[in-house]
C-alpha positions in Angstrom: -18.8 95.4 51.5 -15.4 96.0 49.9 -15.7 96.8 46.2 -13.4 96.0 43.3 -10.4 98.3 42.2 -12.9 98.8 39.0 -16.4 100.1 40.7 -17.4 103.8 40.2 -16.5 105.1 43.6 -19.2 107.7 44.7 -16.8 109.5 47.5 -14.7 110.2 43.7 -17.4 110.9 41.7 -16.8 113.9 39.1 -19.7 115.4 40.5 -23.2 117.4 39.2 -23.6 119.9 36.4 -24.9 122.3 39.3 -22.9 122.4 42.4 -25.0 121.3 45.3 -24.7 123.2 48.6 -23.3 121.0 51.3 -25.5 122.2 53.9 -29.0 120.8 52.0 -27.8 117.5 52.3 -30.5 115.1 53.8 -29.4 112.2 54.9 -26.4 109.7 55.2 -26.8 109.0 51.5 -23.7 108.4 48.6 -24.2 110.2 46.2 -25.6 107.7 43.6 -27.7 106.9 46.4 -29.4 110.2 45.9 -29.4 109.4 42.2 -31.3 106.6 42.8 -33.6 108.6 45.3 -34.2 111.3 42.8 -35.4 108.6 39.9 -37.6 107.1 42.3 -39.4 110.1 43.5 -39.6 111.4 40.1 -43.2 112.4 38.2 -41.3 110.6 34.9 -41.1 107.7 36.8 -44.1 106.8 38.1 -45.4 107.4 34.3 -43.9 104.4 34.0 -46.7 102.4 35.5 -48.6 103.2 32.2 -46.1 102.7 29.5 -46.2 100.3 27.3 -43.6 97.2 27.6 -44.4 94.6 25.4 -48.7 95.5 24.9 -50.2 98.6 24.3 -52.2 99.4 27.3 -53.4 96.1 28.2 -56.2 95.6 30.0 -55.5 92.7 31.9 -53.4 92.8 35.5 -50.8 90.8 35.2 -48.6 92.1 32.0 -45.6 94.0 32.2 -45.6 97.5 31.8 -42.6 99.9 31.7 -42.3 100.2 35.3 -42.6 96.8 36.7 -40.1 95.8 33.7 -37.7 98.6 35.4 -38.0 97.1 39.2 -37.3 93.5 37.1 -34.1 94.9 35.2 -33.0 96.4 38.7 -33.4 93.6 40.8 -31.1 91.5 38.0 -29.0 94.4 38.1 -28.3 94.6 41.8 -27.9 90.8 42.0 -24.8 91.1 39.1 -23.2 94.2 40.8 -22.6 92.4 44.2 -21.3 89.3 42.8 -18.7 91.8 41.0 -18.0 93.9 43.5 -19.3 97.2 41.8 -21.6 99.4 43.3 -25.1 98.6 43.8 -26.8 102.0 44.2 -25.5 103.2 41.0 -26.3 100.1 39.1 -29.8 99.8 40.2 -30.5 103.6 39.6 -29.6 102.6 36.2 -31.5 100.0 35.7 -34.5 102.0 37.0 -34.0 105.1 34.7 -32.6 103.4 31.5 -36.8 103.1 30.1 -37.8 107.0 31.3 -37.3 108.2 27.8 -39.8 105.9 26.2 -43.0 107.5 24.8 -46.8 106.1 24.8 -46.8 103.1 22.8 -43.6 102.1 22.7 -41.9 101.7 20.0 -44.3 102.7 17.8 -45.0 106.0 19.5 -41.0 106.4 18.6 -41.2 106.0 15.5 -44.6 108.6 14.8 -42.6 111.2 16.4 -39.4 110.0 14.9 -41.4 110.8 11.8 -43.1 114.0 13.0 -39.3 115.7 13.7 -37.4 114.6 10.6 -37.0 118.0 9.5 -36.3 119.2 12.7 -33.4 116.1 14.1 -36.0 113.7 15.1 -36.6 111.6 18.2 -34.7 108.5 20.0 -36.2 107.6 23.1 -32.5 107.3 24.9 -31.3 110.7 23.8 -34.6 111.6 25.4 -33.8 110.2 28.6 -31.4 112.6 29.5 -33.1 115.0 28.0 -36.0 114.1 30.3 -33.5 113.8 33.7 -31.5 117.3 32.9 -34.0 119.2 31.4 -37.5 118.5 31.7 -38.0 116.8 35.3 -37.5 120.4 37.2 -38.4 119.5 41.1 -35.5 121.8 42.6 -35.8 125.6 42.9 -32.2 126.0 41.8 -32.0 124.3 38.6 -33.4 122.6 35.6 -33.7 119.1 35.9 -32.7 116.3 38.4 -29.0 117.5 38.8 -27.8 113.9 38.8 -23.8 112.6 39.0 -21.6 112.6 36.0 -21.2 108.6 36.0 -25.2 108.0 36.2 -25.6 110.5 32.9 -23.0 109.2 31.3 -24.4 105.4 32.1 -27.6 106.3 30.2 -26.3 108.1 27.3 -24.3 104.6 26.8 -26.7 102.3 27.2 -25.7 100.9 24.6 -21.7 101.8 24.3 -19.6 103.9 22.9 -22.1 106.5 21.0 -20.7 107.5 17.3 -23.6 109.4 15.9 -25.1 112.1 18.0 -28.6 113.0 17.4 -29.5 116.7 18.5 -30.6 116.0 21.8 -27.9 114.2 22.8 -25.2 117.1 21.5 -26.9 119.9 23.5 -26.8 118.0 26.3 -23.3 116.5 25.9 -21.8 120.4 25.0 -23.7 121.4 27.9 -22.0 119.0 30.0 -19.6 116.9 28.3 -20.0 112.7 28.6 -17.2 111.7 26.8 -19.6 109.5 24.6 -16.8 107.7 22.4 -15.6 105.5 25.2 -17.3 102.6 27.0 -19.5 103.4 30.2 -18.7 102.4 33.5 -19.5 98.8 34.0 -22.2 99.4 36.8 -23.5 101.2 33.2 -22.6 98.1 31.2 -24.6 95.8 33.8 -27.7 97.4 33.9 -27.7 97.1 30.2 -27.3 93.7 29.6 -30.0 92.9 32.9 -32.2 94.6 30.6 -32.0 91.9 28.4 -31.9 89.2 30.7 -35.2 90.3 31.7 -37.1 91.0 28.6 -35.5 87.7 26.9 -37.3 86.1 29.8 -40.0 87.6 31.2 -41.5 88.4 27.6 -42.0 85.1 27.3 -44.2 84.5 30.4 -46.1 87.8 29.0 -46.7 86.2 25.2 -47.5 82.9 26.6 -50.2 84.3 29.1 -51.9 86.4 25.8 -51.4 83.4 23.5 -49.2 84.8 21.2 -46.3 82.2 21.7 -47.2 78.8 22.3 -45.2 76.4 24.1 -44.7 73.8 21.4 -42.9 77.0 19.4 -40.5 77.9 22.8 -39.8 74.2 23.3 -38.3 74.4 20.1 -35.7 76.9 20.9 -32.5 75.4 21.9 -32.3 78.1 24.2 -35.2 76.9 26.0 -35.8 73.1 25.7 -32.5 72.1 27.8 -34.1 74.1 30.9 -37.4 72.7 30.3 -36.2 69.5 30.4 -34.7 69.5 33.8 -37.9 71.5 34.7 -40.0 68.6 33.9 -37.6 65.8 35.4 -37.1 67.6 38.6 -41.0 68.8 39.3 -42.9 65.9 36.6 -46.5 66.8 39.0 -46.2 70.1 38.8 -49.2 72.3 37.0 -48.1 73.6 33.7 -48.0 77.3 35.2 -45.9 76.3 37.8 -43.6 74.8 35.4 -43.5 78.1 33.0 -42.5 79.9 36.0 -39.7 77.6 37.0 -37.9 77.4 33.2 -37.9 81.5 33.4 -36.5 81.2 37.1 -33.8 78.9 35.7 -32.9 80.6 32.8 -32.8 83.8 34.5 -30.3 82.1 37.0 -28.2 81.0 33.9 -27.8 84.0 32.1 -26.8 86.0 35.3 -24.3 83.5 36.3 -22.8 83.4 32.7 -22.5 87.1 32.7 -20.8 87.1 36.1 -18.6 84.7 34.9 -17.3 86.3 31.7 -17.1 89.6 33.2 -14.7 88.7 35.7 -12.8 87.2 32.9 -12.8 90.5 31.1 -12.0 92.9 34.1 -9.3 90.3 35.3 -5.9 93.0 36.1 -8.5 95.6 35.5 -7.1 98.7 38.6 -9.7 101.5 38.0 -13.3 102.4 36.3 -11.5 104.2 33.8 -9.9 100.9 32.6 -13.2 99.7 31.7 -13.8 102.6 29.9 -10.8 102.3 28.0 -11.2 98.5 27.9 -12.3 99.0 23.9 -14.9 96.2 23.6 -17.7 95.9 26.6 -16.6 94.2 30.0 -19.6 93.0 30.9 -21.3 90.7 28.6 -22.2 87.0 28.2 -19.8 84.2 27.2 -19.7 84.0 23.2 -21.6 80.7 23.7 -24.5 82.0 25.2 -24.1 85.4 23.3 -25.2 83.0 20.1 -28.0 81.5 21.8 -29.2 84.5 23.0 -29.3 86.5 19.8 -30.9 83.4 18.0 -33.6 83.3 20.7 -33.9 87.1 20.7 -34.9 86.3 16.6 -37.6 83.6 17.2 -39.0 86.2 20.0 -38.9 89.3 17.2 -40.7 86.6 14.5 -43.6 85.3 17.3 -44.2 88.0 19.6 -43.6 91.3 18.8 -43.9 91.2 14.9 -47.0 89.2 15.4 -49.8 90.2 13.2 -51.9 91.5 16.2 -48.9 93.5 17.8 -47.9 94.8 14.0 -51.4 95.5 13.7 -51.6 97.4 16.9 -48.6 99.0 16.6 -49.8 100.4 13.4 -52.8 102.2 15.2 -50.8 103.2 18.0 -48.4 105.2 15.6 -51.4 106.9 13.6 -52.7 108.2 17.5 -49.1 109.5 17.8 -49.0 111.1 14.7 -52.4 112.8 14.8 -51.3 114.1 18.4 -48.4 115.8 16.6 -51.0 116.9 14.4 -53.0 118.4 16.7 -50.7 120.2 18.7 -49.1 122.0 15.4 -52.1 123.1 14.0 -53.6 124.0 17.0 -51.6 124.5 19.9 -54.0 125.9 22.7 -55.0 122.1 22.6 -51.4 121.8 24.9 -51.6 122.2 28.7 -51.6 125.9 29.7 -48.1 125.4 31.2 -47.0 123.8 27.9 -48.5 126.2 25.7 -47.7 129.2 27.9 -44.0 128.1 27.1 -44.3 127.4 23.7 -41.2 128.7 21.4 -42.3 130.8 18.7 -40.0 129.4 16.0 -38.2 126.0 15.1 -37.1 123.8 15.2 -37.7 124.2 19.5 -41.5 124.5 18.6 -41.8 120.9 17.1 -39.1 119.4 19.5 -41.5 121.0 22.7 -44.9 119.6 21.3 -42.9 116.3 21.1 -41.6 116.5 25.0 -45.3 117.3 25.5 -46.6 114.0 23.7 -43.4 112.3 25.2 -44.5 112.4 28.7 -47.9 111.0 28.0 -48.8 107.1 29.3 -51.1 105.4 26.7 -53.7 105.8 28.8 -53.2 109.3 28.7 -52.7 109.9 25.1 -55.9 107.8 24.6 -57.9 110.2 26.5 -56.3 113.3 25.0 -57.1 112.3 21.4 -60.5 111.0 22.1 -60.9 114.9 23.1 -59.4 116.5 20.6 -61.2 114.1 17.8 -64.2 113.6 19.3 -63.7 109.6 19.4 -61.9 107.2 21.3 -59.0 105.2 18.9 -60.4 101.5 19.0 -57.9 98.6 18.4 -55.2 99.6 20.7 -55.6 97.0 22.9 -55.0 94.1 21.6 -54.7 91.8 25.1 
């Protein structure tokens, strides 16, 4: 496959923190093949099986959790990057990393320790991605963490662009090994990102309609959504009503990537080298301004029905409180940690508070669940609200 003049070239890539010995190589891999490699066989990863997406550890089989939302965002992802021309392996190892940094809970385990380290810088779950991939996740005898290439790091301390205010984590890892965090990312970087969206816009729905928390006289008033169902219904009128669902988040899906290829190659047009899109000053890839409206306006109904629904705010309120008393915990009492954990304890802070929260972190729900039902002597009820 012959890639655009713009795609991150792995044969050029500025390389790993630690220099890797040429004669451990295994393999005929790139080296953002490895990258990808090295996320899959990670311990962080396969946490992700647990982790909450849109519920708190549901019960049932079919929601999306963390990890099958990753293998979603990558598939999207991968499908984008060959249309373009940019390269595949370091997209989709993107695409599979960019959630490793999330705590149990979600969102609302962010903000309890958030909370827990104000005095000390507090916590953002992407900062803690990296801090997760070059510190934490040790496999290799010669170094801390996964040792991964410049372009992937720098792809995930952008996820969202340019980066203007550094929180702690993200400066000790940056003067460690500098990122260049005021300039765009690559645009694999940039296309993982906005497959992210494409598949949470769209898959949340099948998730909130399945646990009755949308219905589907609310989405069919969406303008985003009632044009797709339309030709849904005219094309298949004897399908089931499942069958149907499945085919407007097919469609859609279909839309939004092909409006992102489109205005991308619009923006890279005379575009000669990755670092143009980093200098490009505005994101490359992106959708057309058209669908940019309708997405953010769907994106609002989704934020007022499904995840500031009573239940889920409700939820999300017990969730936190678990968090929090973890943090508690841990403080007061800190031979409640795993021996390896408390064994490397710092003495003073603000390392002290910023280890327990690695500690809490790392935990799935179901994990934290389990760890507070110990340490309390009950098991937190409400947390499943699906």
């Amino acid at each position: 496959m012959t890639h655009a003049p713009f795609a991150s070239d792995p044969t050029h890539s500025r390389g790993r923190q630690f220099r890797l010995d040429p004669s451990a190589t295994r393999g005929p891999r790139s080296a953002y093949q490895r990258d990808r490699d090295r996320i899959i066989h990670s311990i962080a990863f396969r946490r992700l099986r647990y982790k909450t997406q849109v519920f708190i550890a549901p019960d049932g089989d079919h929601y999306r959790v963390r990890l099958t939302h990753s293998l979603e965002v990558a598939q999207i992802a991968r499908v984008i990057a060959r249309a373009l021309g940019i390269d595949e392996d370091l997209t989709e190892a993107l695409a599979l990393a960019h959630d490793i940094g999330h705590p149990p809970f979600g969102h609302a385990g962010e903000d309890a320790l958030h909370a827990a380290l104000h005095a000390h810088g507090g916590f953002d779950h992407n900062a803690h991605c990296l801090r997760v991939l070059m510190r934490l996740e040790s496999p290799y005898c010669e170094h801390d963490g996964l040792n991964l290439t410049w372009e992937m790091l720098e792809g995930l301390a952008k996820h969202n662009g340019p980066v203007g205010q550094v929180n702690w984590a993200l400066a000790e890892l940056d003067a460690a090994y500098p990122l260049q965090l005021a300039t765009w990312p690559s645009l694999e970087a940039q296309v993982a990102a906005i497959s992210d969206d494409i598949a949470y816009d769209n898959h949340d729905i099948d998730d909130g309609l399945y646990a009755g928390f949308l219905s589907l006289d609310e989405l069919l008033a969406q303008p985003f959504v009632v044009e797709h169902w339309r030709a849904v219904e005219a094309r298949y009128p004897h399908a089931p009503r499942e069958r149907q669902l499945r085919e407007l988040i097919r469609s859609q899906i279909g839309m939004m990537v092909n409006d992102v290829i489109a205005e991308t190659r619009r923006r890279t047009a005379g575009m000669t080298s990755a670092d143009d899109v980093r200098a490009a000053g505005q994101a490359s890839a992106c959708f057309s301004p058209a669908i940019a409206e309708s997405e953010r306006a769907f994106k609002r109904f989704m934020y007022d029905k499904l995840y500031h629904h009573p239940e889920q705010l409700a939820t999300a309120e017990r969730a936190r409180a678990v968090t929090a008393e973890l943090f508690a915990a841990y403080s007061q009492e800190p031979r409640y940690l795993d021996e390896d954990w408390y064994a490397r304890l710092p003495e003073h802070e603000p390392q002290r508070s910023r280890h327990i929260a690695d500690f809490i972190a790392g935990m799935t729900d179901r994990f934290a669940i389990s760890r507070h039902a110990q340490i309390y002597g009950r098991t937190p009820e409400g947390l499943r609200n699906v």
